[in-house]
C-alpha positions as CSV (number, residue, x, y, z in Angstrom):
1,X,-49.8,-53.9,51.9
2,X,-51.8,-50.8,50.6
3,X,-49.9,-48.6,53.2
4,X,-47.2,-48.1,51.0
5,X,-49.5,-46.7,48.3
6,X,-51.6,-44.0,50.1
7,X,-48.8,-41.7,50.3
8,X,-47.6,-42.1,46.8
9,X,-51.4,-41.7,45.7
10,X,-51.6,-38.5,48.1
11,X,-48.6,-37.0,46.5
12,X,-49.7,-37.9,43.1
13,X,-53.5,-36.3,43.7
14,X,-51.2,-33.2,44.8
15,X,-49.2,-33.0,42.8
16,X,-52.3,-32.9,39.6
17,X,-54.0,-30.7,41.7
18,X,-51.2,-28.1,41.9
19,X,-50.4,-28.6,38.1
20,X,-53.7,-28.0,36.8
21,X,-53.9,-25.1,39.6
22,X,-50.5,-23.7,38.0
23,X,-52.2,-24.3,34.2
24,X,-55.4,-22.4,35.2
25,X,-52.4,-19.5,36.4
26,X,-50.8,-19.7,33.1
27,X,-53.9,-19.3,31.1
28,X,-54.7,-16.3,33.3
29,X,-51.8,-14.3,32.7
30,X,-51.7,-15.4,28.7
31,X,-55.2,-15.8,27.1
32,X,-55.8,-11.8,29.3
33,X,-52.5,-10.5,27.1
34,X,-54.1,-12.2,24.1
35,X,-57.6,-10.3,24.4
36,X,-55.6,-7.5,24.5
37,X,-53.8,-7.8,21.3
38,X,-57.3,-8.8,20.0
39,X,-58.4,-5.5,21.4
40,X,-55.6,-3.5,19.8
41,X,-55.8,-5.0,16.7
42,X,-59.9,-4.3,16.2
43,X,-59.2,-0.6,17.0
44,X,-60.9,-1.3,20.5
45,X,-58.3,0.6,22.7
46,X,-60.9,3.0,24.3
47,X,-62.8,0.3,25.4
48,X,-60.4,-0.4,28.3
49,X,-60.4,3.2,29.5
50,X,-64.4,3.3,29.5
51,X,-64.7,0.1,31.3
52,X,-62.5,1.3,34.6
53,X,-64.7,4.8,34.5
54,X,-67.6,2.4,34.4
55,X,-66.0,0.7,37.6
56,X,-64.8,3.5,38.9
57,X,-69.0,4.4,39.6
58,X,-70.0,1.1,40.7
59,X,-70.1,-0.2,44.0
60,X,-67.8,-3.1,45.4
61,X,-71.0,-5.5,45.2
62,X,-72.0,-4.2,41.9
63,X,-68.0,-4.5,40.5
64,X,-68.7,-8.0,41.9
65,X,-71.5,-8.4,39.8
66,X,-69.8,-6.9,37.0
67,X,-66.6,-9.8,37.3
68,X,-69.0,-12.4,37.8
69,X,-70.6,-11.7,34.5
70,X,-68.9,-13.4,31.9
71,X,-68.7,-16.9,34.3
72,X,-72.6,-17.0,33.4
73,X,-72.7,-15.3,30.1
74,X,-70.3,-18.9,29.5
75,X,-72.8,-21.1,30.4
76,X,-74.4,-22.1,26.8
77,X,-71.3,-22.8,25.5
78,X,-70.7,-25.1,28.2
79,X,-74.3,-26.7,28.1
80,X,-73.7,-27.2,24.3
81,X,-70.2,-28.7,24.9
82,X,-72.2,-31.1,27.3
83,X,-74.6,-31.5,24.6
84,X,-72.0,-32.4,21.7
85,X,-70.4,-34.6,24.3
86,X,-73.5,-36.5,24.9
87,X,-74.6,-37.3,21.2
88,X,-70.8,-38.6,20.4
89,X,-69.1,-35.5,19.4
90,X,-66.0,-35.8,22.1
91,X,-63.7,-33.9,20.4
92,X,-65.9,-31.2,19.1
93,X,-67.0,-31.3,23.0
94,X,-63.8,-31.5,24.6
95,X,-62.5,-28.4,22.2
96,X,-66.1,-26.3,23.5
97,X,-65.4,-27.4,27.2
98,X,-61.5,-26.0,26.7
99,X,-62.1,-22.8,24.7
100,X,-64.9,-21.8,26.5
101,X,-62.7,-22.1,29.7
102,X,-60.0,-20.5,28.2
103,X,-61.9,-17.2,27.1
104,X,-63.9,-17.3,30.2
105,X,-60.3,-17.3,32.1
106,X,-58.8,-14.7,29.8
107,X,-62.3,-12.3,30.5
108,X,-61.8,-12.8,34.3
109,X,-58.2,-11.7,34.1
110,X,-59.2,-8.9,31.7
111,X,-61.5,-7.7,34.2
112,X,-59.8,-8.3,37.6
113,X,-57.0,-6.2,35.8
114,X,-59.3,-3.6,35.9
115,X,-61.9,-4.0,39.0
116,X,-59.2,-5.7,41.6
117,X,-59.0,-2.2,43.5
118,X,-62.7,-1.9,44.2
119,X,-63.0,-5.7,44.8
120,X,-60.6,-5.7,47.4
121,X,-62.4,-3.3,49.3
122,X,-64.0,-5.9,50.6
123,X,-62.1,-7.9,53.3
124,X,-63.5,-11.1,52.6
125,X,-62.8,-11.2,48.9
126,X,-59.3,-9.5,49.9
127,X,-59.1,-12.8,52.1
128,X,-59.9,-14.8,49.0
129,X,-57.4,-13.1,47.0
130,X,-55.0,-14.3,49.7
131,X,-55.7,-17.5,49.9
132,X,-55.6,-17.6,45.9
133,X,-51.6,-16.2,45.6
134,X,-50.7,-18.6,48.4
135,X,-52.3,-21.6,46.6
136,X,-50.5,-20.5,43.6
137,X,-47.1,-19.8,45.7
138,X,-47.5,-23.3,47.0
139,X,-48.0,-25.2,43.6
140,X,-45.2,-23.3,42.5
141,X,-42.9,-25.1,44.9
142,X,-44.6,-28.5,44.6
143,X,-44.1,-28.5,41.1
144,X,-40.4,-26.4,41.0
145,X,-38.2,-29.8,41.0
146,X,-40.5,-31.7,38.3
147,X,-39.9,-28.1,36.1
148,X,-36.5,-28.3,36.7
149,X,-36.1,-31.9,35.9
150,X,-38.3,-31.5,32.7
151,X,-35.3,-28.8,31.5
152,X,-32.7,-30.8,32.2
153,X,-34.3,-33.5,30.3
154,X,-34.6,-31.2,27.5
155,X,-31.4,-29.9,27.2
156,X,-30.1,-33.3,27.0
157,X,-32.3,-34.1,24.2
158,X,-30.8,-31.1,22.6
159,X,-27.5,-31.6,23.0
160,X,-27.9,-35.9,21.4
161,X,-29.7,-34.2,18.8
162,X,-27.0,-31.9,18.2
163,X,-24.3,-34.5,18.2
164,X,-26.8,-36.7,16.4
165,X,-27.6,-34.1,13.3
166,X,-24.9,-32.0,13.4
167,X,-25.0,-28.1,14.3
168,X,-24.1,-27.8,10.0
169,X,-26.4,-31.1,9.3
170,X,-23.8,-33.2,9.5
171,X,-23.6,-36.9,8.8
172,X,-27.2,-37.2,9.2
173,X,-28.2,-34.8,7.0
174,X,-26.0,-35.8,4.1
175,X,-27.5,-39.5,4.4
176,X,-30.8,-37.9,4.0
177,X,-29.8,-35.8,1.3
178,X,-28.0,-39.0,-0.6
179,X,-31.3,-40.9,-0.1
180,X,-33.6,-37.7,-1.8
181,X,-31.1,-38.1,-4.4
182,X,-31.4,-41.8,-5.2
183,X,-35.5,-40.8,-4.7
184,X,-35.6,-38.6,-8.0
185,X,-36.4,-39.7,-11.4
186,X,-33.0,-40.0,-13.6
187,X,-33.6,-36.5,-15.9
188,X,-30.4,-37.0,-17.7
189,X,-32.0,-39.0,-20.5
C-alpha cells in the first residue's frame, strides 16, 4: 500500500530540493547586482578595483580565506535570529534568518565575481565549482515543466481578466464606477 507513495514522496523531496537550490541561484545572481547599485550609489566604485589588487597578492588559500569571510562575519545575526526565534519573536526571526542569508549570498557572489580566478587554481575547489553548475543545470531541468506550466497559467489569468475588466475598463469598471457614485454624499443641496 505505501509503495505507491515513495516515489511520489521522492519526486516531491526533489523536486523542493531543486527549487530551493534554483532560489539560492536566483538570489546569487540578484542580491550581488544589488550591492552593486548600493555601491554606486554611496560613491564606493573604487572599492571594487582595490579589492581584486588585494586578491590579485593573496594566495589561493588566503583568497579562500578571504571568500569565506563574510559566512562567519554572519554568524551574530544568525545567533540573534535564533535568539528572537526562541523568546517568540518568529517573524522578527524568520525576517533575521532570511536577510542575513540574503546579504551573506549577495557578499559571496560579490566576491566570487572577483576571486573565482585564483580560487580555481585549485583543482579541488575547481571540482566543487563543477559539481555546483551541474547541480544548478540539473534543477533547471527538473523544475523547467513546472515553470512552464506556472506561465501558461498566468497568461490565462490574464487573458479572463482581460475579457473580465475590459482592456478600456469595460463593463466592470463602469459598475464600479456607478457604485462610487451612489457611495458619495448628495452635494447638490
Amino acid at each position: 500500500m505505501i509503495d505507491w507513495l515513495k516515489p511520489r514522496l521522492s519526486r516531491a523531496f526533489w523536486f523542493t530540493l531543486a527549487l530551493i537550490f534554483l532560489i539560492e541561484s536566483w538570489l546569487w545572481d540578484n542580491v550581488k547586482e544589488w550591492l552593486r547599485r548600493l555601491e554606486r550609489a554611496l560613491g564606493l566604485e573604487k572599492f571594487e578595483p582595490w579589492l581584486e589588487s588585494v586578491v590579485a597578492r593573496l594566495s589561493p588559500q588566503m583568497t579562500l580565506a578571504l571568500f569565506a569571510a563574510p559566512m562567519i562575519g554572519v554568524l551574530p545575526f544568525k545567533i540573534a535570529a535564533l535568539a528572537l526565534l526562541a523568546h517568540g519573536q518568529l517573524l522578527l526571526g524568520i525576517v533575521f534568518i532570511f536577510g542575513a542569508k540574503a546579504l551573506t549570498l549577495g557578499v559571496e557572489a560579490f566576491l566570487f565575481d572577483i576571486c573565482r580566478d585564483k580560487l580555481l587554481q585549485m583543482q579541488w575547489f575547481g571540482r566543487v565549482y563543477s559539481i555546483v553548475l551541474d547541480i544548478r543545470a540539473w534543477a533547471s531541468m527538473l523544475v523547467r515543466p513546472y515553470k512552464t506550466r506556472l506561465a501558461e497559467i498566468g497568461r490565462d489569468i490574464r487573458i479572463y481578466a482581460e475579457q473580465f475588466i475590459g482592456k478600456e475598463g469595460g463593463a466592470f469598471s463602469r459598475r464600479i464606477a456607478r457604485l462610487r457614485e451612489l457611495a458619495r454624499p448628495n452635494r447638490s443641496r
